[in-house]
Backbone as CSV, one residue per row, in Angstrom:
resi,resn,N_x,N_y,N_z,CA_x,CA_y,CA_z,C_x,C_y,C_z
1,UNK,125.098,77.957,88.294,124.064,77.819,89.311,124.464,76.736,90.319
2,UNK,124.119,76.961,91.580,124.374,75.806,92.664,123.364,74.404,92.157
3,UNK,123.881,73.445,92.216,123.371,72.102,92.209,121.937,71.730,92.877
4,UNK,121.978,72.483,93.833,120.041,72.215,93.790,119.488,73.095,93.100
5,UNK,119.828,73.911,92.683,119.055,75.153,91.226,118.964,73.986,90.463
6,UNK,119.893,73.810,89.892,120.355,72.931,88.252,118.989,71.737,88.892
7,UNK,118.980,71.039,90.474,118.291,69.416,90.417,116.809,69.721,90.242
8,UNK,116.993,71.291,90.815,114.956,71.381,91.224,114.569,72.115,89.675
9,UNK,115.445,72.938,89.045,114.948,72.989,87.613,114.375,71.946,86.512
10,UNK,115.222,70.710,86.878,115.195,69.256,85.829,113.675,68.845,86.424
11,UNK,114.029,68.777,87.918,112.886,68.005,88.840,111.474,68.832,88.219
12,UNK,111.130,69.918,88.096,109.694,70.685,88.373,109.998,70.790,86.576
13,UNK,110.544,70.536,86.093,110.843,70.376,84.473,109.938,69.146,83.809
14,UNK,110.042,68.268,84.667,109.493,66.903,84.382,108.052,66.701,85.106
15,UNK,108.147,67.642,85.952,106.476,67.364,87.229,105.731,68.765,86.642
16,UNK,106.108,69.371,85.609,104.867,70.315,85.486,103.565,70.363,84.687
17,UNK,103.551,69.086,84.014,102.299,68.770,83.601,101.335,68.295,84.545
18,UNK,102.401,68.379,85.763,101.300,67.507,86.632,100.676,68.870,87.805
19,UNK,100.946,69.416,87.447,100.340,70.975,87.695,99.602,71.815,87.391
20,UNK,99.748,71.808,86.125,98.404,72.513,85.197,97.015,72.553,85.776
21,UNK,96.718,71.587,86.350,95.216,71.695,86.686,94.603,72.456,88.110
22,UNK,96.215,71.974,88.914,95.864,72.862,90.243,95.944,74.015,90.134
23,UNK,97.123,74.572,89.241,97.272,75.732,89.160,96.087,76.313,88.178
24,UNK,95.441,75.765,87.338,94.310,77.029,86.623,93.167,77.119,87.771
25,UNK,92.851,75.745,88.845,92.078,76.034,89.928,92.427,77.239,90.806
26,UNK,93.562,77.268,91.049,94.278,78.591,91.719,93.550,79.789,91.373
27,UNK,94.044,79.944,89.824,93.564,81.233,88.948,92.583,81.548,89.000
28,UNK,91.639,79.923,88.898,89.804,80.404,88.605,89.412,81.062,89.987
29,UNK,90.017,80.564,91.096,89.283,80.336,92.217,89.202,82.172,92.422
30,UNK,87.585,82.657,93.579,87.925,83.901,93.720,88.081,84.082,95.023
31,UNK,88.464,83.205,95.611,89.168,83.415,96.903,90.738,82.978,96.942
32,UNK,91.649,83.490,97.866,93.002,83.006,97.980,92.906,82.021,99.354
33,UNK,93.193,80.882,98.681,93.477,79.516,99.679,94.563,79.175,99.987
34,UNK,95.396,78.447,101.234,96.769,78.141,101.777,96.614,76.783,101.410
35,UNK,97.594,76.409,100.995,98.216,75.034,101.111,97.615,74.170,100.644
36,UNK,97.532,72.842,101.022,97.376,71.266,100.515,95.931,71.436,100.711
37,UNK,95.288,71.673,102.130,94.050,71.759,102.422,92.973,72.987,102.096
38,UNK,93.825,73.841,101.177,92.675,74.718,100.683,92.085,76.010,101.673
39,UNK,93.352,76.272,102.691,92.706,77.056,104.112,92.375,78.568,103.368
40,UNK,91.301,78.581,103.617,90.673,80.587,103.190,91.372,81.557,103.353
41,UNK,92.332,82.282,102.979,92.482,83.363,103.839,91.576,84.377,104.254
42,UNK,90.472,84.470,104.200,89.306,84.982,105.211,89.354,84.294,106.618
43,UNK,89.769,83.218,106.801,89.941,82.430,107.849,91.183,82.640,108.904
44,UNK,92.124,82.582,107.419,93.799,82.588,108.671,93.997,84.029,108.591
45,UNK,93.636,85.222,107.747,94.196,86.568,107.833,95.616,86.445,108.175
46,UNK,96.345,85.933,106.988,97.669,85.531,107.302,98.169,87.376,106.269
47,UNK,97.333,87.877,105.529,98.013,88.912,104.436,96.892,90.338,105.264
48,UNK,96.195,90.043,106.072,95.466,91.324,106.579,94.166,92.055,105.618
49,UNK,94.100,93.103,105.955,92.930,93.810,104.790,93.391,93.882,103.336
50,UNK,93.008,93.029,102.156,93.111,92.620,101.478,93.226,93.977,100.426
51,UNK,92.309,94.791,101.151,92.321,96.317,100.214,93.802,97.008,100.452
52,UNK,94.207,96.650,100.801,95.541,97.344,100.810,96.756,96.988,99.532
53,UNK,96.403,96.183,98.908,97.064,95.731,97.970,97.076,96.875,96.526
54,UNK,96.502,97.335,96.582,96.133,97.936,95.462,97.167,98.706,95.157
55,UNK,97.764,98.759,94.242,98.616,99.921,93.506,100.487,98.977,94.947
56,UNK,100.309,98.455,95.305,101.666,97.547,95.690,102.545,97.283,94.783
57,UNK,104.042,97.222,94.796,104.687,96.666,94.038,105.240,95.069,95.006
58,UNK,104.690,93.587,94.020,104.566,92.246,94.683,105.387,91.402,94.518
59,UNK,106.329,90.381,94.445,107.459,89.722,94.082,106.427,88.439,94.527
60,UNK,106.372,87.467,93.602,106.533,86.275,94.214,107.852,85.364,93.687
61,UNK,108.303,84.708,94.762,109.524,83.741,95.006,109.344,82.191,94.314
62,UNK,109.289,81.930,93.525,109.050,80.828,93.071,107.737,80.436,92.416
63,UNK,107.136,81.003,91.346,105.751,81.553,91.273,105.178,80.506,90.450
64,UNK,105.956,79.028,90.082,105.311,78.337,89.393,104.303,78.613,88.671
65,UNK,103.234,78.088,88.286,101.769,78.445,87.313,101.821,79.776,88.111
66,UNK,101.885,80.864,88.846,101.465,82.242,88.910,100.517,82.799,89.449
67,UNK,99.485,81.270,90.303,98.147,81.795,90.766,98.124,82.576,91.664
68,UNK,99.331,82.962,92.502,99.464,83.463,94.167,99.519,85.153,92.857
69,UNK,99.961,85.142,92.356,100.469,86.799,91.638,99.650,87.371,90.868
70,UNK,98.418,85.843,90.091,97.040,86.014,89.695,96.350,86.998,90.762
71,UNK,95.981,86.605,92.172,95.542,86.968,93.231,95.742,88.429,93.506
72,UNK,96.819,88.864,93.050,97.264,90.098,93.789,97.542,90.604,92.702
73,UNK,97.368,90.404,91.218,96.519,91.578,90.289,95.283,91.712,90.335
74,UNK,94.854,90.335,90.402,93.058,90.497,90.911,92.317,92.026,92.042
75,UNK,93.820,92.036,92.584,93.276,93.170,94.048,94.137,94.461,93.687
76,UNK,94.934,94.650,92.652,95.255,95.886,92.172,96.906,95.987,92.466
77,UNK,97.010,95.107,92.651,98.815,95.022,93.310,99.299,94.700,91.734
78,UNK,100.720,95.417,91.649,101.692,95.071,90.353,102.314,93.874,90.724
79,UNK,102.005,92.480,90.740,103.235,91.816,90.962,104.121,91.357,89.793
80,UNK,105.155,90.730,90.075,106.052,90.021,89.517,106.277,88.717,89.794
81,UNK,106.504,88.021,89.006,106.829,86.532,89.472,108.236,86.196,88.868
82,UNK,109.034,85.189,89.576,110.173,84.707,89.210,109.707,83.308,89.250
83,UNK,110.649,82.284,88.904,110.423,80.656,88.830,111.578,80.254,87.840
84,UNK,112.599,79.428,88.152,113.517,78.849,87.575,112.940,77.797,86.637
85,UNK,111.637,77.193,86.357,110.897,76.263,85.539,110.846,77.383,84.292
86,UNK,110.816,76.481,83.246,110.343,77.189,82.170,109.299,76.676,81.736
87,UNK,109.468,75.845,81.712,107.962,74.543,81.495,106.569,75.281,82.768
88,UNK,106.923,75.812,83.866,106.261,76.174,84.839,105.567,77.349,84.500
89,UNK,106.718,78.268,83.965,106.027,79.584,83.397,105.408,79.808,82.192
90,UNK,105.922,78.613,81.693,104.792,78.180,80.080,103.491,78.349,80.711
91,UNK,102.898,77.230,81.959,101.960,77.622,82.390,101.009,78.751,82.680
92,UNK,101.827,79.764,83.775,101.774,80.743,84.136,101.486,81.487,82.818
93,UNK,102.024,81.919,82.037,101.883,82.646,80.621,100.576,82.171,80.248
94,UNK,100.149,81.108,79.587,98.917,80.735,79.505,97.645,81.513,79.991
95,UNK,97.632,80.831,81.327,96.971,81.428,82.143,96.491,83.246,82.438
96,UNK,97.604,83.649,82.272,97.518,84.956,81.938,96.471,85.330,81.059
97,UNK,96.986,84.746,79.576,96.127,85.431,78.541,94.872,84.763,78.546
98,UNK,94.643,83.633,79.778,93.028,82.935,79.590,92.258,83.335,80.738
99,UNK,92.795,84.122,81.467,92.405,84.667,82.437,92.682,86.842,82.557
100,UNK,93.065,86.963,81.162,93.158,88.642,81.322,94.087,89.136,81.956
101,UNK,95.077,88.691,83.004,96.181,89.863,83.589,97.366,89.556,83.228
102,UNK,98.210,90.741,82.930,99.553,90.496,82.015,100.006,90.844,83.158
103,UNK,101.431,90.270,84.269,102.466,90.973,84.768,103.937,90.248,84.618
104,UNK,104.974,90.675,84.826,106.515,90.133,84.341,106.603,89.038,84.913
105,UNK,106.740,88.077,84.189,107.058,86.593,84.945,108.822,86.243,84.158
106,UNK,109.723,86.178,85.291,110.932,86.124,85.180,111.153,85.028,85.079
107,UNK,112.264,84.003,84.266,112.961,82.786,84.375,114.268,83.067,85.380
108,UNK,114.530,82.743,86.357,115.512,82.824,87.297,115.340,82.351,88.639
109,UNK,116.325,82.265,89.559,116.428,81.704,90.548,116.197,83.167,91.328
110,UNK,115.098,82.284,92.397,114.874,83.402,93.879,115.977,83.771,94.625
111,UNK,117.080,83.100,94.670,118.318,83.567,95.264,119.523,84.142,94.700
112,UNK,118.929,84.566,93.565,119.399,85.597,92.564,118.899,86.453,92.063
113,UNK,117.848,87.400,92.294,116.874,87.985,91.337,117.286,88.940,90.873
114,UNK,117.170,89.165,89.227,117.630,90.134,88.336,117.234,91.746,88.086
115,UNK,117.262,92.135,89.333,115.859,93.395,89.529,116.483,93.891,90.536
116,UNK,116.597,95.422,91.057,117.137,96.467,91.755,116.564,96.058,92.797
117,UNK,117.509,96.287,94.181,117.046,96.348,95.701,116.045,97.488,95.248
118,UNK,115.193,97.233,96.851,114.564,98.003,97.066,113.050,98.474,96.121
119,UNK,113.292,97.483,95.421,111.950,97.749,94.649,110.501,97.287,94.497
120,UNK,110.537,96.626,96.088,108.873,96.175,96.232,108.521,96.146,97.496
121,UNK,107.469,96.060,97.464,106.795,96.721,98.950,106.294,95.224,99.895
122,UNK,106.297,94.193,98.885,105.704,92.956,99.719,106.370,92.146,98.970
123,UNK,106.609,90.689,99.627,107.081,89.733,98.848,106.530,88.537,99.416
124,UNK,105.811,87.467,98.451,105.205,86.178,99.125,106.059,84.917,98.431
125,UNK,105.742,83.645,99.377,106.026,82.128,98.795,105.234,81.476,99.147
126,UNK,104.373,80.418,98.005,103.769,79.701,98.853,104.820,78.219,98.518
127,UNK,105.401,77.719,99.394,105.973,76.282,98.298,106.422,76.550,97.085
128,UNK,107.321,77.635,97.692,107.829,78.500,96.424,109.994,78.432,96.611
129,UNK,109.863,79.325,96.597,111.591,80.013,97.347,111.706,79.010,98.800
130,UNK,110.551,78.975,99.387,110.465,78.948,101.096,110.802,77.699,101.463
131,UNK,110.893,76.560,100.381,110.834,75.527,100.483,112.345,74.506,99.551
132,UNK,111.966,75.583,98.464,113.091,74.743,97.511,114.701,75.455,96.902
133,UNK,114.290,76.778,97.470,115.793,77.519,97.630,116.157,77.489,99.289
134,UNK,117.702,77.731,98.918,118.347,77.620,100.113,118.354,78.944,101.013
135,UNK,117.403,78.654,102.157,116.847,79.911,102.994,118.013,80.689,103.164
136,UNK,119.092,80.735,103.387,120.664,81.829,103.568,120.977,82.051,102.633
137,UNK,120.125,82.185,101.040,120.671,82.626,100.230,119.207,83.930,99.830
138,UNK,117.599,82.912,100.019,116.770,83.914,99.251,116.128,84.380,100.392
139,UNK,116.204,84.748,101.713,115.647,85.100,102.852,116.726,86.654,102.314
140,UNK,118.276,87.091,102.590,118.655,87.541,102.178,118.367,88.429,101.008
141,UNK,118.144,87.797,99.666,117.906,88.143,98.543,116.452,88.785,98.668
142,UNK,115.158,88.519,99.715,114.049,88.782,99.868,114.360,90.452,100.646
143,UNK,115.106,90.098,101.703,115.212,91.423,102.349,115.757,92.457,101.150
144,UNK,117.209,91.754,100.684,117.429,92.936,99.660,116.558,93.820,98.504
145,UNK,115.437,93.088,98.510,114.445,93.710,97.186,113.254,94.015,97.871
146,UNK,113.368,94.236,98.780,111.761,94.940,99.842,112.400,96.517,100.428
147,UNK,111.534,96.848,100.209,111.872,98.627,100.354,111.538,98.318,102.015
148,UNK,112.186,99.497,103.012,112.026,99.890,104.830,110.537,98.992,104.768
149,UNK,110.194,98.405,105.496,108.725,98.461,106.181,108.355,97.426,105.392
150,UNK,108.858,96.680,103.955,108.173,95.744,103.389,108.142,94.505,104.236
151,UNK,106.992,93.841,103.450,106.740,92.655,104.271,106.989,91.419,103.037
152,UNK,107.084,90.228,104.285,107.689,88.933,103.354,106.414,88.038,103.914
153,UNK,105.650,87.297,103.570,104.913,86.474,103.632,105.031,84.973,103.004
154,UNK,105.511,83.649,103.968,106.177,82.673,103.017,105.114,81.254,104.079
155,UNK,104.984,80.591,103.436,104.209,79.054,103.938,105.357,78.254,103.694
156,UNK,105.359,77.222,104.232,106.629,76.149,104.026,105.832,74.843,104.959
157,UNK,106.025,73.586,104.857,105.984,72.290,105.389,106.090,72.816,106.929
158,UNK,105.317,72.387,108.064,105.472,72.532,109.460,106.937,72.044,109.748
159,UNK,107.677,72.207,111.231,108.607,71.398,110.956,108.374,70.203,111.777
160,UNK,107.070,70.268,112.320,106.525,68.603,113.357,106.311,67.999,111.922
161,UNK,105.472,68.242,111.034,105.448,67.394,109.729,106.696,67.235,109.097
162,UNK,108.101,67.640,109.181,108.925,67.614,108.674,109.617,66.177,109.245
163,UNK,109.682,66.652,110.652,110.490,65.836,111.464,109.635,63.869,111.473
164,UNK,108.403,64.409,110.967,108.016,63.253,111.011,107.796,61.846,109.598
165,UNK,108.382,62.634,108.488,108.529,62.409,107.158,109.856,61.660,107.003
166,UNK,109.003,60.046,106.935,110.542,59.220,106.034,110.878,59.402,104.924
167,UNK,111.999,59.040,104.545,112.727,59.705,103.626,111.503,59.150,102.124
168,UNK,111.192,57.901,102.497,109.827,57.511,101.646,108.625,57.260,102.057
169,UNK,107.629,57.621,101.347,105.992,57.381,102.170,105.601,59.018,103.279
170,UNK,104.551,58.554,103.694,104.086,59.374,104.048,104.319,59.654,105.902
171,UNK,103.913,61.037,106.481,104.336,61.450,107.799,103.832,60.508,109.042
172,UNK,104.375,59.806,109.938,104.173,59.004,110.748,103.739,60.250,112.004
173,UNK,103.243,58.791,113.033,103.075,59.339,114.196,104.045,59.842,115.278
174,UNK,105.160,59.410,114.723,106.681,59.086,115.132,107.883,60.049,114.264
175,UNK,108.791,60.190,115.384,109.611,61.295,114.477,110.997,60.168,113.696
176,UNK,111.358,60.623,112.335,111.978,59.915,111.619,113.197,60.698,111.424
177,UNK,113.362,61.666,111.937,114.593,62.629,111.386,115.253,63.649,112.868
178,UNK,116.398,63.723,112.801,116.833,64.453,113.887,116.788,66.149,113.471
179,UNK,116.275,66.631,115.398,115.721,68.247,114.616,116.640,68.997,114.577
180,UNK,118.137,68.907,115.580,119.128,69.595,115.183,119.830,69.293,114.022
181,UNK,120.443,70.137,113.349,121.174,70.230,112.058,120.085,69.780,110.705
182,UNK,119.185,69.943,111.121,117.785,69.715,109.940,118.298,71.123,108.950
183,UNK,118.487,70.719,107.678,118.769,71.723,106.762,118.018,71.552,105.155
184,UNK,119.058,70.287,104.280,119.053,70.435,103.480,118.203,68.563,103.185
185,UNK,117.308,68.589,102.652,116.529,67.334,102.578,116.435,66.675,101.143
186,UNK,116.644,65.468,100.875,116.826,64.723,99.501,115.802,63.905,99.377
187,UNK,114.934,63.899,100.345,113.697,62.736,100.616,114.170,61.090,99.814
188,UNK,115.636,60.596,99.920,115.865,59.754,99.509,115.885,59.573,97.840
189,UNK,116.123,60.478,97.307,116.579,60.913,96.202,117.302,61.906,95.692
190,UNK,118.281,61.788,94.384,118.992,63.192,94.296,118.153,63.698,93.151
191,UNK,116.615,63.591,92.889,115.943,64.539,91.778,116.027,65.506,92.175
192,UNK,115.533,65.835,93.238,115.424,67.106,94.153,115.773,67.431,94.968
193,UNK,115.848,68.779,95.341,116.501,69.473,96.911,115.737,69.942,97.802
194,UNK,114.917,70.109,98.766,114.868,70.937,99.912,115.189,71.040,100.978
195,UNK,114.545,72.296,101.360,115.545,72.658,102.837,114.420,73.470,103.423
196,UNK,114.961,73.052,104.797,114.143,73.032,106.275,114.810,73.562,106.982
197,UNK,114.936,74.846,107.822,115.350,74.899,109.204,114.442,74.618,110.286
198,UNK,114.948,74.486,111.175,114.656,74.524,112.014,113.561,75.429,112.611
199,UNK,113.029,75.487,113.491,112.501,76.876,114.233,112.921,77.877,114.583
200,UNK,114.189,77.654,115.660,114.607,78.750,116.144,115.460,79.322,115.001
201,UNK,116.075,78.543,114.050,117.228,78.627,112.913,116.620,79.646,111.985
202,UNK,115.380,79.006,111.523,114.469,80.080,110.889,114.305,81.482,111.551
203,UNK,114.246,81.823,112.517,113.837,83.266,113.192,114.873,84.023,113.320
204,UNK,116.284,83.366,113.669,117.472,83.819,113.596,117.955,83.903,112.041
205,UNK,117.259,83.216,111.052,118.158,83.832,109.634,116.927,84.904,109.651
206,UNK,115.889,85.307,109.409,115.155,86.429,109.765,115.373,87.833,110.186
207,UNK,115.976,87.534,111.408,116.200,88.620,112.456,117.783,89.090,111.843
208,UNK,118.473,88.056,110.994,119.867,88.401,110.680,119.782,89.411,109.634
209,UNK,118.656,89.409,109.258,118.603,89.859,107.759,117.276,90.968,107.562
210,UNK,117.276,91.346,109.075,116.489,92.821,109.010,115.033,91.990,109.098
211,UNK,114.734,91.253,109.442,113.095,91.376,109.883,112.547,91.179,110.883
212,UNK,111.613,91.480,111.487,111.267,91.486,112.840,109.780,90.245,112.227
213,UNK,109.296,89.229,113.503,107.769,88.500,112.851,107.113,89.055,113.566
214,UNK,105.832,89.009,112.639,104.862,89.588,112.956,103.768,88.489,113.355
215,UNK,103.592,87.192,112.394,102.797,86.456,112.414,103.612,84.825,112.488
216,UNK,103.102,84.300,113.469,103.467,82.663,112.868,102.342,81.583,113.088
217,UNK,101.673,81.200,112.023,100.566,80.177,111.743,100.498,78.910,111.518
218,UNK,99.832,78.313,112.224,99.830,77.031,112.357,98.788,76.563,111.701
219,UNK,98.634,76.114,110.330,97.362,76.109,109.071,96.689,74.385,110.039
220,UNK,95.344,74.682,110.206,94.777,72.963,110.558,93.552,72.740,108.966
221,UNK,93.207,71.773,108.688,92.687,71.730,107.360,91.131,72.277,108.133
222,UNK,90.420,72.771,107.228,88.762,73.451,107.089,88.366,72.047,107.616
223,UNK,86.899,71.928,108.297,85.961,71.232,108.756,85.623,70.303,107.388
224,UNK,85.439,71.013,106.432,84.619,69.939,104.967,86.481,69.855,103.683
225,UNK,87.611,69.483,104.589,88.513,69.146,104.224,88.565,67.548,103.479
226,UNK,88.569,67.353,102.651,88.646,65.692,102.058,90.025,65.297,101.662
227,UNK,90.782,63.621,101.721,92.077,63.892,101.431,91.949,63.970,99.872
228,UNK,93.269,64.251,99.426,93.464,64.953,98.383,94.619,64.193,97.764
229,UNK,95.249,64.696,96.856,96.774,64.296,95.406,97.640,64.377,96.378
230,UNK,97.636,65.276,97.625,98.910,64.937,98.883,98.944,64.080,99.455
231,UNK,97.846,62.586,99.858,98.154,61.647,100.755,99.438,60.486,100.904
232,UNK,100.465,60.640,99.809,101.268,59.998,99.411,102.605,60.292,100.832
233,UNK,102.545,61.436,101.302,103.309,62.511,102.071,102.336,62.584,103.073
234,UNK,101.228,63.028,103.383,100.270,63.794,104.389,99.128,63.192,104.558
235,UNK,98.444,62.954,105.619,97.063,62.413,105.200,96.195,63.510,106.328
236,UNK,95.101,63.501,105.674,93.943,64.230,106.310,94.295,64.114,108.034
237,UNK,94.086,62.634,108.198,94.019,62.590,109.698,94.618,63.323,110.230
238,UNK,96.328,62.769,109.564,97.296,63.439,110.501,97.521,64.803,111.018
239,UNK,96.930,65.509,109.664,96.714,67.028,109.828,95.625,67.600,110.759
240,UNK,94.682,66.730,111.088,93.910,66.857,112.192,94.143,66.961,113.516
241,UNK,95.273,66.354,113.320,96.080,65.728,114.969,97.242,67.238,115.181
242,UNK,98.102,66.835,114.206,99.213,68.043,114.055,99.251,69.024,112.559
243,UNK,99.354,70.214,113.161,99.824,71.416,112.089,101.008,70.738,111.172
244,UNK,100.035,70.428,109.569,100.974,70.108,108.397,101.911,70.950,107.918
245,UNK,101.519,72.860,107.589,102.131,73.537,107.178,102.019,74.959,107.929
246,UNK,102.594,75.829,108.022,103.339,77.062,108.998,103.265,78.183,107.734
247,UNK,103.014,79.129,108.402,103.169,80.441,107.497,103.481,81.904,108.272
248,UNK,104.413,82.083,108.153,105.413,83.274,108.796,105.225,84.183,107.933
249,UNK,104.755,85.346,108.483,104.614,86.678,108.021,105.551,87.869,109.120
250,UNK,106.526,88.509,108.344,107.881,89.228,109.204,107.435,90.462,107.874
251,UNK,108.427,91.640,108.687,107.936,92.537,108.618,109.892,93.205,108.419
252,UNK,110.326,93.729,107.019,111.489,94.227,106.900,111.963,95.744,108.370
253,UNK,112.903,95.976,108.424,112.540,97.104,109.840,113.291,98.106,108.994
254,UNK,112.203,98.951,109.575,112.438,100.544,108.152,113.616,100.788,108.371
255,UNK,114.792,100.412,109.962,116.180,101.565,110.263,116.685,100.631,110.130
């Protein structure tokens, strides 16, 4: 496995007790919410008429505890989940049997997945693949396992919140990082890996790899938003001022 597989396996190995609780909120909850701030999707219609899910075949990219794949058995969709944590999918498993829906939750990396092209009709991330695999490997790997016409639906860190994140503490008013060659991020440690493109970088690995966008969202937190376990990184205000997190919805092209 590449070296940020092996760092973010150890890393979310050691941080997944500290998950458990958001993630059974996930599960309980009977609405599907975005991000840090809890945004509705009744609000952002980032996934469209929700009835359409039904009888779907679903991939999620990094599915930690499983609540995003909870969601979309809840609405009749087959999904699948992958997640390189095992400790993560301990969760996820749980949850399952305390909440009623059984679907395949894989141990493996999103930029490898062990499963035939072409065999799903949608694929989501929330702070999943989108964030902690290396986008030129599972943007790729996403197109390859979405049948003509499938769609990819992924949230990731804004990149104004990106650019504005010291390597420690939380996002300033001020930019701390240069936006060309923005890729691969250590936040001042080697526990973990992520990676950021750019804007335009992002649309061009996209468009390289067969998808056309359909949607690009700029999440602002709900009116009765309170800060939250993220202020360490993000604070309410700031998210008031500027879009914390982005959610791109592209569309595979059937020819």
């Amino acid at each position: 496995m590449p070296d940020h597989v092996l760092a973010n396996r150890a890393y979310w190995g050691s941080m997944a007790h500290q998950w458990v609780a958001p993630g059974e909120r996930g599960w309980a909850s009977s609405e599907i919410n975005w991000g840090i701030w809890d945004v509705a999707e009744s609000s952002v219609r980032a996934l469209g008429d929700l009835g359409r899910f039904r009888g779907l075949d679903v991939i999620e990219l990094g599915c930690g505890t499983g609540y995003f794949s909870g969601w979309m058995a809840k609405l009749g969709a087959r999904p699948v989940g992958i997640d390189i944590t095992p400790e993560q999918l301990e969760s996820a498993r749980r949850f399952q049997k305390q909440y009623g829906y059984e679907f395949p939750l894989i141990e493996g990396s999103a930029e490898e997945v062990p499963l035939p092209e072409a065999s799903f009709d949608f694929a989501i991330s929330e702070y999943g693949a989108s964030i902690w695999c290396d986008p030129y490997r599972w943007v790729p790997e996403a197109a390859r396992l979405l049948r003509p016409g499938g769609e990819l639906v992924f949230l990731r860190n804004s990149t104004v919140a990106t650019l504005c994140m010291p390597d420690v503490g939380a996002a300033t008013a001020e930019l701390q990082r240069d936006y060309f060659g923005l890729y691969r991020l250590n936040w001042g440690s080697d526990e973990s890996v992520e990676f950021h493109l750019p804007t335009g970088a992002m649309l061009r690995c996209l468009r390289d790899n067969g998808f056309e966008l359909e949607q690009f969202i700029e999440l602002a937190p709900p009116a009765d938003a309170v800060q939250n376990r993220f202020d360490d990184y993000i604070s309410l205000e700031w998210s008031r001022r500027w879009p914390a997190e982005e959610i791109w919805c592209a569309r595979k092209r059937a020819g």
